[in-house]
MMTF fields as JSON, N, C-alpha, C and O atoms, coordinates in Angstrom:
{
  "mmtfVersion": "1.0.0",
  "mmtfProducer": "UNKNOWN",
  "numBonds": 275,
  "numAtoms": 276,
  "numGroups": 69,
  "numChains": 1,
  "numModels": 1,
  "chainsPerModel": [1],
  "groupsPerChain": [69],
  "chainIdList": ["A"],
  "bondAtomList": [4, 2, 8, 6, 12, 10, 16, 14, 20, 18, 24, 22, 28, 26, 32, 30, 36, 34, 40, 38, 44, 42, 48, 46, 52, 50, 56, 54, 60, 58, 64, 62, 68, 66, 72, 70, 76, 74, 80, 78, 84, 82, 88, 86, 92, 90, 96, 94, 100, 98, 104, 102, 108, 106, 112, 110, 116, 114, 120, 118, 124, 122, 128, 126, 132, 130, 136, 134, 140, 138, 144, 142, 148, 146, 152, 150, 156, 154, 160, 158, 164, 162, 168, 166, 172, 170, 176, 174, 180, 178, 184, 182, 188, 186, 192, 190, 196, 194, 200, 198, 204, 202, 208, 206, 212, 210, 216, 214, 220, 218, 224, 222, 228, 226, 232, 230, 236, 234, 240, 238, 244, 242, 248, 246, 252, 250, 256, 254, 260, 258, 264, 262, 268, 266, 272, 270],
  "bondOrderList": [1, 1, 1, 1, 1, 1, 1, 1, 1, 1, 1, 1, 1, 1, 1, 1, 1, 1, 1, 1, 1, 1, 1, 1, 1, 1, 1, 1, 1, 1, 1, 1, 1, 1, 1, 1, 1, 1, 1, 1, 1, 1, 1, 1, 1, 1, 1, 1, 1, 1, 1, 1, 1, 1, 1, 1, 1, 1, 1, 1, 1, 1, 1, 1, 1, 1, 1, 1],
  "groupList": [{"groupName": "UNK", "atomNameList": ["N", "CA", "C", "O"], "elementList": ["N", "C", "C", "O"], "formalChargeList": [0, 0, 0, 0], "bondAtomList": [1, 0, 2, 1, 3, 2], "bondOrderList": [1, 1, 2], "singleLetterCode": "X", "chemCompType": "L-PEPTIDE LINKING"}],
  "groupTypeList": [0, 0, 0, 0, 0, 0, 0, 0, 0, 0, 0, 0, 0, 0, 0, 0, 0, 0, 0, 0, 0, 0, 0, 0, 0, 0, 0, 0, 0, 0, 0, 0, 0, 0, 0, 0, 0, 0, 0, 0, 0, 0, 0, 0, 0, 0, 0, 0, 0, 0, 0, 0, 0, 0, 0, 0, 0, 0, 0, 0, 0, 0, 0, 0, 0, 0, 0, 0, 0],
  "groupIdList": [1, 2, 3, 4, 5, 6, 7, 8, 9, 10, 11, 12, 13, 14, 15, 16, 17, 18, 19, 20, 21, 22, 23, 24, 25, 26, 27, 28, 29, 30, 31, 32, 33, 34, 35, 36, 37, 38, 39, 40, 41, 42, 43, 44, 45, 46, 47, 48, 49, 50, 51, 52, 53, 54, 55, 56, 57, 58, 59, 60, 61, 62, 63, 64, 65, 66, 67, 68, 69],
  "secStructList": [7, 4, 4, 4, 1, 6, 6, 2, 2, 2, 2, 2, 6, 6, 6, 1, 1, 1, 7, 5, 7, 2, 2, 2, 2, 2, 2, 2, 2, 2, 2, 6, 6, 2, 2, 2, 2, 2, 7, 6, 6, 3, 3, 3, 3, 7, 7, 7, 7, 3, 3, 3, 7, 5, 6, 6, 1, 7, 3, 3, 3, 1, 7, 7, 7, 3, 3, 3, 7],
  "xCoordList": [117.775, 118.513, 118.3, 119.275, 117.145, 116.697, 117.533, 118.161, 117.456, 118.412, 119.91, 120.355, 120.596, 122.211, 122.068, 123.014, 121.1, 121.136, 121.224, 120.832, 121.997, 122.5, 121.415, 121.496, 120.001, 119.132, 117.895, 116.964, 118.385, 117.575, 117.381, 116.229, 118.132, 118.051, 116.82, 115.746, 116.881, 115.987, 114.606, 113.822, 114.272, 113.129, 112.793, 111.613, 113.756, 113.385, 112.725, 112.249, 112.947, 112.406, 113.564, 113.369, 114.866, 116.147, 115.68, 115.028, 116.066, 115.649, 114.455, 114.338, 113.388, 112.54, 110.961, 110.033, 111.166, 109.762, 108.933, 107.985, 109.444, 108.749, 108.952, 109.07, 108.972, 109.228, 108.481, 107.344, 109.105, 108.11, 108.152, 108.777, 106.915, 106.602, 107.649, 108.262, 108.013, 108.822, 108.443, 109.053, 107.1, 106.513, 105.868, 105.674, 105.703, 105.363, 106.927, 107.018, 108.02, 109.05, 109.118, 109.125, 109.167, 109.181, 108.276, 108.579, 107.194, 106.134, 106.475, 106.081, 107.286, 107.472, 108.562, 108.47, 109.681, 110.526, 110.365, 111.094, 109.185, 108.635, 108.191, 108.33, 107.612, 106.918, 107.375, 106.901, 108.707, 109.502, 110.234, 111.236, 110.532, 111.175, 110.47, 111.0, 109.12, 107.68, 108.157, 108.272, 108.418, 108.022, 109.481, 109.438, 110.996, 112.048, 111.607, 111.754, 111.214, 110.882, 110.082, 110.078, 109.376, 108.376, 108.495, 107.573, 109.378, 109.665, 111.223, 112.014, 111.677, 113.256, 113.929, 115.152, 113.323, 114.144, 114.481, 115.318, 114.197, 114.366, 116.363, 117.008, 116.553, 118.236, 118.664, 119.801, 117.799, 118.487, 117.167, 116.67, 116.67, 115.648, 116.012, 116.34, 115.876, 115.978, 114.896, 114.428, 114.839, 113.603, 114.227, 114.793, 114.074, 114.58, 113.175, 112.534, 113.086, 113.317, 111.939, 110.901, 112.165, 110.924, 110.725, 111.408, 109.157, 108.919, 107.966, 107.111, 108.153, 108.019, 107.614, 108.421, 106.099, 105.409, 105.123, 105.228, 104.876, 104.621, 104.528, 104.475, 104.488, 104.09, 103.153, 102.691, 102.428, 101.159, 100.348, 99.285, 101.202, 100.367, 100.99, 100.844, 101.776, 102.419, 103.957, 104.859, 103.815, 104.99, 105.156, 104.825, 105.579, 105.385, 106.966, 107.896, 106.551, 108.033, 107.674, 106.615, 108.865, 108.52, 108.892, 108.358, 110.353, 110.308, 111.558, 112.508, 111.079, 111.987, 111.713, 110.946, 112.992, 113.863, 114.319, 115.382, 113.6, 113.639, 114.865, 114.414, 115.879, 116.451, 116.136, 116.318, 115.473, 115.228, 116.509, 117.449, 116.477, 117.963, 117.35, 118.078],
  "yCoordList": [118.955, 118.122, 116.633, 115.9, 116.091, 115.011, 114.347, 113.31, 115.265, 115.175, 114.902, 114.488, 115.055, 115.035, 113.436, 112.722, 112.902, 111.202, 110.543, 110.711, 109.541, 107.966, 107.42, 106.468, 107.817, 106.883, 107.605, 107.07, 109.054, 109.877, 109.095, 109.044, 108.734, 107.905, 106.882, 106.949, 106.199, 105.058, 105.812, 105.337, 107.422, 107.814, 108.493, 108.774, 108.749, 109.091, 107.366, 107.231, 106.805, 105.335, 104.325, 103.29, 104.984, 103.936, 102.572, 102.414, 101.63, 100.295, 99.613, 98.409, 100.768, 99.951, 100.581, 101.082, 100.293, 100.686, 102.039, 102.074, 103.316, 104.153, 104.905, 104.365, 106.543, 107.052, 107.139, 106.671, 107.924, 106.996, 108.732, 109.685, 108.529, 109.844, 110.533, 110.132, 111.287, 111.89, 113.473, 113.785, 114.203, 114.769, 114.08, 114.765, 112.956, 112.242, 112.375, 112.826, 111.999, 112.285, 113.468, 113.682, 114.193, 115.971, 116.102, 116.895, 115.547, 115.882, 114.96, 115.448, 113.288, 113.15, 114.225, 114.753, 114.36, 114.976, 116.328, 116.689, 117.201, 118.141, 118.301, 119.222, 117.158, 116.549, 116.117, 116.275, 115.4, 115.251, 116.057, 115.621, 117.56, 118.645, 119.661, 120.711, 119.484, 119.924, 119.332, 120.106, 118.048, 117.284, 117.816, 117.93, 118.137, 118.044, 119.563, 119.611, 120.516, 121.909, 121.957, 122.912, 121.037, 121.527, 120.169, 120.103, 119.311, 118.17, 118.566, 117.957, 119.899, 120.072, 118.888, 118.969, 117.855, 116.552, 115.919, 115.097, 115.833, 114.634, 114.658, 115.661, 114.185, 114.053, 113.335, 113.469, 112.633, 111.753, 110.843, 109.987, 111.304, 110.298, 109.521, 110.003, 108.523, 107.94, 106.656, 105.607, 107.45, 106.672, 105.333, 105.444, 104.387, 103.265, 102.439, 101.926, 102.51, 102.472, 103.155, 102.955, 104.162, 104.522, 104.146, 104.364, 103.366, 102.614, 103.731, 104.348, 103.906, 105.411, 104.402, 103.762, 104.552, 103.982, 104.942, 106.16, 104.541, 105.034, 106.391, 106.883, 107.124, 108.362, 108.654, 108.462, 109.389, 110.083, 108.648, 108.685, 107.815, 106.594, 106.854, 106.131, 108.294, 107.752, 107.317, 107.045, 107.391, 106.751, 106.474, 107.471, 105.364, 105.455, 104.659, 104.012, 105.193, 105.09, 103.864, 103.803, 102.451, 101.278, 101.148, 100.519, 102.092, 102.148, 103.488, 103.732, 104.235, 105.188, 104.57, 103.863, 105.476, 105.324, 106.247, 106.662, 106.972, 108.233, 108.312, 107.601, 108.842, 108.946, 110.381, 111.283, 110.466, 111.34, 111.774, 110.998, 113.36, 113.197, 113.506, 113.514],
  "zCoordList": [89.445, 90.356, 90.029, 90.194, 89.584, 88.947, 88.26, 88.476, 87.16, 86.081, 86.02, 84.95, 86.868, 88.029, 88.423, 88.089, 89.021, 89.304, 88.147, 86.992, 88.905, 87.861, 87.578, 86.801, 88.102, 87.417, 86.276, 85.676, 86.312, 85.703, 83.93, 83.5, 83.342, 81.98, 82.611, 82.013, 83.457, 83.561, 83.223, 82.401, 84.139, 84.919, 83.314, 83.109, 82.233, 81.011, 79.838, 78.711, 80.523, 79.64, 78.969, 78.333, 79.331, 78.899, 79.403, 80.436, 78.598, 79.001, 79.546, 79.777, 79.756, 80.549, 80.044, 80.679, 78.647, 78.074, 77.822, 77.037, 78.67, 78.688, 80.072, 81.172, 79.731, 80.978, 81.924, 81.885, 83.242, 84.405, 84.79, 84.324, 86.13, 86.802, 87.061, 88.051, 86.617, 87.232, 88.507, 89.529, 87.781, 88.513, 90.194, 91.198, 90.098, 91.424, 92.121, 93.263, 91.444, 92.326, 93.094, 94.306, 92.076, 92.508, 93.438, 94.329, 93.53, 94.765, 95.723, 96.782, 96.065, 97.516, 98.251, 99.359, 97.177, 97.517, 98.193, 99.118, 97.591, 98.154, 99.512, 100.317, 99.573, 100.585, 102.098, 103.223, 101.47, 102.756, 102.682, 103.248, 102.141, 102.875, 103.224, 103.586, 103.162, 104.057, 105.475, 106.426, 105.609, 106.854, 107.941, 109.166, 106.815, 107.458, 108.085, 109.306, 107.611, 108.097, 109.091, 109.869, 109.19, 110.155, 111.308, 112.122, 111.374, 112.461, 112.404, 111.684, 113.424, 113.533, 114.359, 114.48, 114.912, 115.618, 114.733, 115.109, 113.35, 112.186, 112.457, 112.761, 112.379, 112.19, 110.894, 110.442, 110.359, 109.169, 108.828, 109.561, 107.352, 106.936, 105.486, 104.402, 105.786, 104.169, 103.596, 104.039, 102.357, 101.424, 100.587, 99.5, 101.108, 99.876, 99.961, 100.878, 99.169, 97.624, 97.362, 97.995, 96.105, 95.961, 94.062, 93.061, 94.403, 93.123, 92.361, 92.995, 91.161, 90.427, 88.87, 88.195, 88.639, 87.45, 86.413, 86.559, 85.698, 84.176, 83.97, 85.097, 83.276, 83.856, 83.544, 82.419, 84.778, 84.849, 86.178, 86.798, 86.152, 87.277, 89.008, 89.994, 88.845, 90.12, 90.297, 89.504, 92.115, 92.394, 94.213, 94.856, 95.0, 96.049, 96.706, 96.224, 98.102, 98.856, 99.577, 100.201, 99.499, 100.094, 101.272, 102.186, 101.252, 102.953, 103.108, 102.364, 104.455, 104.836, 106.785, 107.439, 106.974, 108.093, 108.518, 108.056, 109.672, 110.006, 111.58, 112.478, 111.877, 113.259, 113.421, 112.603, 114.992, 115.376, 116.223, 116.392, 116.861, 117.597, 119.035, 120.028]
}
């Protein structure tokens, strides 16, 4: 599914030195559909921007925005 986004070239090292975590992606993403399963009020969450380093260093979410219903 990664692989399907417009920015997946970046997360492979196009333009920007070297590829970046991509396994850290795979694990917030995991993560917040841990949280959507088990908090059924979530109505709509979104992660912007999530900053995703080198790979093997990581990657973290700068801000999400959760509406509950």
């Amino acid at each position: 599914m990664i692989r399907e986004t417009k920015a997946y070239p970046i997360l492979e090292g196009y333009r920007t030195g070297g590829p970046r975590d991509i396994e850290a992606v795979v694990e917030i993403l995991f993560n917040v559909s841990r949280i959507l399963e088990k908090i059924k009020a979530i109505k709509e969450l979104d992660l912007n921007l999530i900053m995703v380093y080198e790979k093997g260093k990581g990657a973290k979410v700068v801000d999400a925005r959760i509406s509950l219903e």
